[in-house]
C-alpha positions in Angstrom: 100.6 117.4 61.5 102.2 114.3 62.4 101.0 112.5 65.9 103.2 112.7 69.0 103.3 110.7 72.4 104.1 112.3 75.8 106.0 110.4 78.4 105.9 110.7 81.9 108.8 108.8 83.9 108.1 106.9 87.2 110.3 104.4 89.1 107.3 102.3 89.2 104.9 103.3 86.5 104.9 105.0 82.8 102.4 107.5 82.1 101.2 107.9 78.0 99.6 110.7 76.1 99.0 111.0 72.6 97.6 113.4 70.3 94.9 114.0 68.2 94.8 113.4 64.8 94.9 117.0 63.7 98.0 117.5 66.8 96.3 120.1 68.4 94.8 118.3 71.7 96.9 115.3 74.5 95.0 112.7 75.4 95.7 110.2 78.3 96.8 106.5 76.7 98.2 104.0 78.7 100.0 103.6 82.3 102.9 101.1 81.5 103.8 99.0 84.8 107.8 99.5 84.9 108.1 96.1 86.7 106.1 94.6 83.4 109.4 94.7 81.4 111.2 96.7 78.6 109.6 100.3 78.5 111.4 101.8 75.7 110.2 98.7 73.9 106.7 99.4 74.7 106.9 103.0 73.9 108.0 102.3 70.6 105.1 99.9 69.7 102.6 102.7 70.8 104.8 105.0 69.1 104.6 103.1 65.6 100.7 101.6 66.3 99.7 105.6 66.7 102.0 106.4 63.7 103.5 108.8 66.2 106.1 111.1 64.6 107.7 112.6 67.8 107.7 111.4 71.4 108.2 114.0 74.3 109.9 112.8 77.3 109.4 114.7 80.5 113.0 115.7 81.7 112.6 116.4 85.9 114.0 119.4 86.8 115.0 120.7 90.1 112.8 123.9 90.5 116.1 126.0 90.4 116.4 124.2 86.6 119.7 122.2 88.2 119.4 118.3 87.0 118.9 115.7 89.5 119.5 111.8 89.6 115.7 111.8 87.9 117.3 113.6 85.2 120.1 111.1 84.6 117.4 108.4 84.3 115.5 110.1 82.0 118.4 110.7 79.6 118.9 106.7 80.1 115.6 105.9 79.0 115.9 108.7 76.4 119.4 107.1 74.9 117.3 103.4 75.1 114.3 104.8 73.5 115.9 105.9 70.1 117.9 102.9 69.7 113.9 101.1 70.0 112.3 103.6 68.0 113.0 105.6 64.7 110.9 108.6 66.0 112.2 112.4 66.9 112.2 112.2 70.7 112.3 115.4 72.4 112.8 116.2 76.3 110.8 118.4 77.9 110.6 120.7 80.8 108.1 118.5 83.4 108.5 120.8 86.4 105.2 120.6 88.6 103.3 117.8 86.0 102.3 115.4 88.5 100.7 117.8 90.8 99.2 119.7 88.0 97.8 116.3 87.5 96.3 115.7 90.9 94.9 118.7 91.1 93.2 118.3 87.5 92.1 114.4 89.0 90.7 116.2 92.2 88.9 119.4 90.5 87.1 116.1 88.4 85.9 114.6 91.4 88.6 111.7 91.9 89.3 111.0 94.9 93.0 110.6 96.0 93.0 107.0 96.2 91.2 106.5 92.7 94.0 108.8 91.1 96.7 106.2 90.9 95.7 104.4 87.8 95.6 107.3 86.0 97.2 110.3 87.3 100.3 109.3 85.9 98.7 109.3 82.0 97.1 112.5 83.3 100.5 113.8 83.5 102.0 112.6 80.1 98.7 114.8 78.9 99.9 117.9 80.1 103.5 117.5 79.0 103.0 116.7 75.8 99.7 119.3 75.9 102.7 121.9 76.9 104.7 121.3 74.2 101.9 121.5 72.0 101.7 124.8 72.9 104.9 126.1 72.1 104.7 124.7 68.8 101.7 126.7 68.0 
């Protein structure tokens, strides 16, 4: 199986996750500073250094499964993404990813301050982890 990348959207920071090399388990990669410049260009060179096949975006849904104006940014990114990169990019239900992640962070120990740098790779895991799933 072919390696995928998980993307977790933030107004101010990028969360990462990428696969094993059998595409069975997420890993946490990087946490992309949105401020630092062009992040569908960044995605892209992670995309093609991990010889990543697919890249999952998390789409935010309302918990109703309406859209929001998160949505609509997501789709942006989406739309600027596969113009940068040459990979199947996929959207994917995010609902509840970010808290899953905290409470993964705390259960570990992290304490809430210390969750920033990563919590937001933590949460690329378990989207693209989901996914992972439902292609088993």
């Amino acid at each position: 199986m072919n390696r995928a990348l998980g993307i977790d959207l933030g107004d101010a920071r990028v969360g990462v996750a990428v696969t094993d090399d059998i595409g069975m388990l997420a890993h946490p990669l990087e946490t992309i500073q949105v401020k630092s410049g062009n992040v569908a260009q960044r995605v892209a060179e992670l995309a093609k250094d991990r010889q990543a096949a697919t890249v999952v975006v998390g789409m935010p849904r309302n918990m109703d499964g309406t859209y929001g104006p998160a949505a609509e940014k997501a789709r942006a990114f989406i739309e600027a993404l596969k113009l940068a990169c040459p990979c199947r990019i996929v959207p994917w239900d995010e609902r509840l990813s970010t808290v899953a992640a905290q409470r993964s962070l705390q259960e570990a120990g992290r304490k809430a301050r210390d969750q920033r740098s990563v919590i937001d790779q933590v949460a690329a895991q378990i989207i693209l982890q989901s996914w992972l799933d439902s292609q088993a």
